[in-house]
N, C-alpha and C positions, 0 to 999 in steps of 0.2 A: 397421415403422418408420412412423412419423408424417411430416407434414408438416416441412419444412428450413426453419428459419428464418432469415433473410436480414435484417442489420439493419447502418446505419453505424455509423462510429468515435462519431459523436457519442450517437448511440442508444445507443450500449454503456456508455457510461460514467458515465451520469446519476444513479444512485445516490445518496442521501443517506449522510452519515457517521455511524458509530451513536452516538458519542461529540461530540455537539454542545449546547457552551453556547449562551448567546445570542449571536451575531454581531452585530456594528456595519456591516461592511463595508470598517471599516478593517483593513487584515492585520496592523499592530504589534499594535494593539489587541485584536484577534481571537486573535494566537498568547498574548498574554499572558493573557488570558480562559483559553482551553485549558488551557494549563500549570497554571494556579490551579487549575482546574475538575478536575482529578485528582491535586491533592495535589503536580506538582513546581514548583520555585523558577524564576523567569523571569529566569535567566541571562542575561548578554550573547549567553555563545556558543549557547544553547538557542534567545533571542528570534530572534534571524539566522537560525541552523539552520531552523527553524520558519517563518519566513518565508519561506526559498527553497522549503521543502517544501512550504507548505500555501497559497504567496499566487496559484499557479498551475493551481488545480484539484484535482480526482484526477490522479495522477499514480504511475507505475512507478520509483524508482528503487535503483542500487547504491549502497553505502554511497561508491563510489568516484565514480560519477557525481554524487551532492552534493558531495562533497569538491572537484573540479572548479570545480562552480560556486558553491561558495563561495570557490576560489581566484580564479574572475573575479570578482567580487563584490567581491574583498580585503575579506575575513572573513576574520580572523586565527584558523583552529582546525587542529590537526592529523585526520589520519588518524584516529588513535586515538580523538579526542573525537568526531568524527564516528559511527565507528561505538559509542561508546557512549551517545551520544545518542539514536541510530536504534535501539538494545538498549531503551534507555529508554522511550521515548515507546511501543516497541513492546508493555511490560509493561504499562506503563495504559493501554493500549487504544486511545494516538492512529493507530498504524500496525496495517498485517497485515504480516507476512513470508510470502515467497513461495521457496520452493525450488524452483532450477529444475537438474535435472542433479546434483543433490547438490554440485556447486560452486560456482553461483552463485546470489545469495540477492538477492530485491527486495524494497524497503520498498516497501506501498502504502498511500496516504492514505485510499483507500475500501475503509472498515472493516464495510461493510456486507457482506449474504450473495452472494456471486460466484466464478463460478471466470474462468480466463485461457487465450485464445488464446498462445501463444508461439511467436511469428514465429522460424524460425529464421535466417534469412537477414540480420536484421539487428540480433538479441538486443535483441527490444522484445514485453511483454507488452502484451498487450488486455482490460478488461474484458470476461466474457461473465454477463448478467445471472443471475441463482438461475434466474427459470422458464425458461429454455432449456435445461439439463442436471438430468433425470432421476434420480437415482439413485434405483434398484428394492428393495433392501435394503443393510443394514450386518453386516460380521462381528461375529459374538458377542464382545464384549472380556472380558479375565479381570475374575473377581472385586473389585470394590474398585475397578475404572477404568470411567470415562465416556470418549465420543467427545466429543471439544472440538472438534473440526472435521475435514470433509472438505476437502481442497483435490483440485481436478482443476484439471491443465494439458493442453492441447488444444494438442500440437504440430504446426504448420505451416509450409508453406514454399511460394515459389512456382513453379507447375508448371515442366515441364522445356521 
């Protein structure tokens, strides 16, 4: 085993997005740039959506954790728009989905190459950047299929 590498929250998550127009700085401005930039229409409920997602950084969340704060927010969208919104954005590329436990499933905004710590204790993932996990081979896939992505989740908790 190599060297343990030791790095903070902020260290972790600094990643660039792979899927980035040109940014203004302004986040209306910026979600509607995006939308356009992959071909979907820049809805009311998409621009809001979009906004809470993306005016705050990289960011972990559940379809239900948006839904939340877009109920504080009073953003008028249901559940359902919600998550097909976060279905959407996730097909052209603005989100990753993240399976955790085969029940619960996180949208994240950085779309670039990383896998995730998974705090158990308080059901919050952490970027961990590509060069700190290794992987030494891949299984042979059948015929006809490509690997489209590894995910690794690195579950954690804190000691006893």
């Amino acid at each position: 085993m190599g060297e343990r590498a030791t790095y903070s929250r902020e260290e972790i998550g600094t990643s660039a997005h792979a899927v980035e127009p040109h940014l203004n700085g302004c986040p209306w401005h910026d979600v509607n740039e995006m939308l356009s930039s992959v071909g979907l229409r820049p809805t009311r409920q998409r621009m809001a959506l979009g906004w809470l997602l993306f005016g705050k950084g990289d960011r972990h969340l559940t379809a239900e954790m948006l839904y939340e704060e877009a109920s504080q927010a009073k953003v008028p969208v249901s559940l359902a728009t919600v998550y097909n919104t976060l279905n959407q954005l996730t097909e052209v590329g603005l989100l990753r989905q993240v399976s955790v436990d085969g029940t619960k499933t996180y949208f994240d905004t950085n779309v670039s190459a990383h896998q995730h710590f998974y705090l158990e204790n308080n059901h919050e993932l952490i970027d961990i950047p590509d060069q700190h996990v290794a992987l030494r081979s891949t299984p042979e896939v059948p015929e006809g299929y490509e690997i489209a992505r590894v995910d690794v989740v690195v579950r954690i908790r804190k000691k006893a």
